[in-house]
C-alpha positions in Angstrom: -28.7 72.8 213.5 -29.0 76.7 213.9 -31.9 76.1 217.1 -29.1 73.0 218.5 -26.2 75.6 217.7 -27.4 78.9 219.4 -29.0 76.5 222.8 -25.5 74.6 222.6 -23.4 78.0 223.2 -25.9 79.3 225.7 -25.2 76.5 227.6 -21.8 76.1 226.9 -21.4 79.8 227.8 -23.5 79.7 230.9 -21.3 76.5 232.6 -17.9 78.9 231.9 -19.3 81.4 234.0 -19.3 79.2 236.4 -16.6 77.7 236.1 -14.3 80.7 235.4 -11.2 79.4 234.8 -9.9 75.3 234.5 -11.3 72.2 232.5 -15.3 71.5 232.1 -17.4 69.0 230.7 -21.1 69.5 229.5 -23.9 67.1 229.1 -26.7 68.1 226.7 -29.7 66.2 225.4 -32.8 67.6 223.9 -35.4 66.7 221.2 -35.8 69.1 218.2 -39.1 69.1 215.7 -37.8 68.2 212.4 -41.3 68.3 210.8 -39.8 71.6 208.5 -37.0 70.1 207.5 -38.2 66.0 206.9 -41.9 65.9 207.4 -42.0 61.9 208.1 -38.9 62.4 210.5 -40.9 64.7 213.2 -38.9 65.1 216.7 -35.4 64.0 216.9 -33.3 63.9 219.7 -29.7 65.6 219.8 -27.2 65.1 222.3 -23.9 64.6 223.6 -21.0 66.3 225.6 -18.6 69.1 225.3 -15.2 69.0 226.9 -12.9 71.9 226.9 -11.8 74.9 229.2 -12.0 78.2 230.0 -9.8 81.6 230.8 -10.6 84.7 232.2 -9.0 87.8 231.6 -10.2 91.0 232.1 -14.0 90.2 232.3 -13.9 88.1 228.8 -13.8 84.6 229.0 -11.7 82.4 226.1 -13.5 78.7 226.1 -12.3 76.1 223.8 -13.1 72.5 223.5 -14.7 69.7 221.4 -17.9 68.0 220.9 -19.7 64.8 220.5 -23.0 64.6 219.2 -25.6 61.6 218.8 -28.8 61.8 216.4 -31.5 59.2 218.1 -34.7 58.6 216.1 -36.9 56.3 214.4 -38.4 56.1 211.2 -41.8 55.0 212.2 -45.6 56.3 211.7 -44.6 58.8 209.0 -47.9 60.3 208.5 -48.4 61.0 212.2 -51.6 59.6 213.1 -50.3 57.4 216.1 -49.3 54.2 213.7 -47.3 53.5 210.7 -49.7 52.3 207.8 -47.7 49.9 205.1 -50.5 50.3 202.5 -54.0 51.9 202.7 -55.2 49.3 200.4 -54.8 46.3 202.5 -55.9 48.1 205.5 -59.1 49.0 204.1 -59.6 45.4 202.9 -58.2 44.1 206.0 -60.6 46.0 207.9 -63.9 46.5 205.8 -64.1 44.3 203.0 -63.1 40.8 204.4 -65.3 40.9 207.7 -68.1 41.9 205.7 -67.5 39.2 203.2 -66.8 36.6 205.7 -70.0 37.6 207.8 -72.0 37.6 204.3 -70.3 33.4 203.7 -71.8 32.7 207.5 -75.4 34.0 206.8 -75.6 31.7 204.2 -73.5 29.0 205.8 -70.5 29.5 203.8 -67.0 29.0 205.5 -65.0 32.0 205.8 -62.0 32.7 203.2 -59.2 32.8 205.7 -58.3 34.6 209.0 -59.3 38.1 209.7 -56.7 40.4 210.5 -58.7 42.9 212.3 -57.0 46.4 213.0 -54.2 48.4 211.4 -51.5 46.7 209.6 -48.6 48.0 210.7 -44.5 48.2 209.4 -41.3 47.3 211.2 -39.5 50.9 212.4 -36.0 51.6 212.0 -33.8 53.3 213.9 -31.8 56.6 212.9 -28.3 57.5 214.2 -25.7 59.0 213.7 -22.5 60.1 215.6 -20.0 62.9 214.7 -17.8 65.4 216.5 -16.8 69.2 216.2 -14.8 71.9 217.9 -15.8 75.4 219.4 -13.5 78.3 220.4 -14.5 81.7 221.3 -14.9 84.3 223.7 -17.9 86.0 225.7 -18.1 88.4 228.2 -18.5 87.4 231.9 -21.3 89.4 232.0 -24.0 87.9 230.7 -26.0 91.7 230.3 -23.3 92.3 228.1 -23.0 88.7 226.2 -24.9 87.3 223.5 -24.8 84.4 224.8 -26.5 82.7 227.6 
């Protein structure tokens, strides 16, 4: 939340420049890497909308307002090779062991022991969300040169 917090008053600081004084609304929407904080997660996307207002006085600008966020992911090839593997096991019979014992049977006129299932077994992925809300009041400087934010 730190990298979504400092980009979120950046922006939020950069649209009440603009608008200098009255009632704004703010779209945001970006994936973050979550690979440091849940490996098997990787990028998530964050977004939302703020809706609030600004003053100026004297080259400082109060903004206040509120937040709703969405979390969009889904739980699905958690070791990141391009798939989601259920068990390695399987997959290596699945994929080595019964084609090889089923071509074996036909040499020697055998019938095979039930259907191939050629490639990667694969899982069913879920979905991640979440919703929640949140408030920000502050004050920055016209000026960006002279702001930390934006």
């Amino acid at each position: 939340m730190a990298q979504v917090e400092k980009r979120l008053k950046d922006q939020i600081a950069w649209r009440a420049r603009d608008k200098r004084s009255g009632m704004f609304r703010e779209t945001f929407y970006r994936s973050y890497n979550m690979t440091s904080v849940v490996f098997s997660i990787g990028d998530t996307v964050i977004g939302g909308t703020f809706s609030g207002s600004v003053e100026e006085q004297h080259g400082v600008l109060a903004v206040e307002g509120s937040f709703d966020f969405y979390l969009r992911d889904e739980f699905a090839d958690p070791a990141d090779i391009g798939i989601e593997v259920i068990d390695p096991g399987e997959t290596i019979f699945e994929n080595i062991h019964r084609p090889l014992d089923n071509h074996l049977r036909g040499r020697t006129r055998l019938p095979p022991r039930g259907p191939q299932r050629l490639g990667v077994q694969t899982g069913e992925p879920c979905s991640i969300t979440d919703y929640w809300s949140g408030t920000l009041s502050g004050q920055t400087y016209l000026d960006p040169a002279r702001s930390a934010y934006g």
